[in-house]
N, C-alpha and C positions, 0 to 999 in steps of 0.2 A: 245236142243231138245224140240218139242213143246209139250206140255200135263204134261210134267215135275211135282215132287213132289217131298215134302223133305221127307226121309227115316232113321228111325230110327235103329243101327245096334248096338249091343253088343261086336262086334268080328269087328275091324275095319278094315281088310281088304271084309270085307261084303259089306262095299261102294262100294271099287273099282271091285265088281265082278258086282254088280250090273249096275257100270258103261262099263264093258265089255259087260253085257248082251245088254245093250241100244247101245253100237258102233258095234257090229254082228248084232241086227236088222237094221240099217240105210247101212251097208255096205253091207247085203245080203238080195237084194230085196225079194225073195223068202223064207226066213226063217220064216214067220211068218207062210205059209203053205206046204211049205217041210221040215221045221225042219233039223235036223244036216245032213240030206244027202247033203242039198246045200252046207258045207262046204268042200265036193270031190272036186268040181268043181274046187275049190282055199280054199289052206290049208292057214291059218288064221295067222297070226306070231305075238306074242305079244314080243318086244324089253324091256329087263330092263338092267339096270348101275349094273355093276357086283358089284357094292359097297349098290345096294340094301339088304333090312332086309332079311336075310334068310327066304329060305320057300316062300316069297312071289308068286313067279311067278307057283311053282308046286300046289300053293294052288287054285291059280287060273286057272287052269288047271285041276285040279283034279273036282273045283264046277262046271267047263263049259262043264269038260266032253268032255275036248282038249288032244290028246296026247301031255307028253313031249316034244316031237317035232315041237311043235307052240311055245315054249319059246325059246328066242335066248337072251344068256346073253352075252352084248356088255362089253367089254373090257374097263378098266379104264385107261386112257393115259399115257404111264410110258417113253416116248419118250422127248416128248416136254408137257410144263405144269406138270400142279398139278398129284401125280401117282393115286389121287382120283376122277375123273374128268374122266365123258364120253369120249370115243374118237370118236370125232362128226365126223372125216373126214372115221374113220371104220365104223360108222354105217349108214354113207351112202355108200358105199362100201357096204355095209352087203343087207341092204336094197333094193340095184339095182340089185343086183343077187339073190335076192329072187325073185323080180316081173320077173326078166328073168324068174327064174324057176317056175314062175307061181304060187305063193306065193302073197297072200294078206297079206298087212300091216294094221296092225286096231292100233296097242296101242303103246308106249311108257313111262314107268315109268323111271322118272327120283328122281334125288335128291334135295331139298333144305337145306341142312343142315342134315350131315347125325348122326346116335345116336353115335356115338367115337368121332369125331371131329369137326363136324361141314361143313362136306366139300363139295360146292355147283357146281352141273354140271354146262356147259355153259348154261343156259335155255333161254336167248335170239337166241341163236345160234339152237337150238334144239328146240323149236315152228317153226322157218323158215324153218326146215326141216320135221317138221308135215305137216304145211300148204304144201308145196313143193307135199310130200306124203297121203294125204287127211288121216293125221292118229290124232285119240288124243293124247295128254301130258298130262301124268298125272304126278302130281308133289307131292313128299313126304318129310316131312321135321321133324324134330325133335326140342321143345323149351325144352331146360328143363327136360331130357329124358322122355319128352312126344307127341306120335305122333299128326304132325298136317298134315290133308288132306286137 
């Protein structure tokens, strides 16, 4: 994003609201002077790894001022692979029937290392599916049980 700064936050999921706030202004040309009614036009979907930190996505929700219903928690693979681990081939599935139903895609929060065990989504596999869907990745990982963004 051009004009960009570094932002200091207390409560660290503040970052990545902030970074919602910057992918809703680039995805909805008109939001800067229609404000949230542009988001009727196309209801907004932010995707996270159901093996994300609790709370996260309603929180972000709650600061955007998004109903519950723009969070889609994508299913963790209990098929084939890790049962920790996005299931990359549903959330594009999830994904394509959203934009059928006239649903914009902006976010995906995925895992680097989650706070129990350590367990990391495909994130190779799931950037090609951003880029694919003109959506961010945002990635969250835990060292040490301490979060890293």
């Amino acid at each position: 994003y051009e004009n960009g700064s570094a932002y200091f936050h207390e409560d660290n999921r503040d970052g990545l609201v902030k970074v919602c706030r910057l992918v809703i202004n680039a995805r909805y040309e008109e939001y800067a002077s229609e404000g949230y009614a542009v988001l009727s036009s196309k209801q907004p979907v932010i995707y996270q790894s159901a093996s994300c930190r609790p709370g996260l996505g309603q929180h972000l929700c709650s600061q955007l001022g998004l109903p519950l219903s723009s969070l889609c928690t994508v299913p963790c693979n209990t098929i084939f692979g890790s049962q920790h681990q996005m299931d990359v081939a549903l959330l594009d599935k999830i994904i394509q029937e959203d934009i059928e139903a006239g649903k914009l895609p902006l976010l995906l929060i995925a895992s680097a290392g989650t706070p129990g065990a350590g367990h990391t989504d495909k994130l190779g596999r799931l950037k090609d599916l951003c880029d694919q869907y003109n959506m961010w990745l945002h990635v969250e990982g835990w060292v040490n049980s301490l979060p890293l963004q």
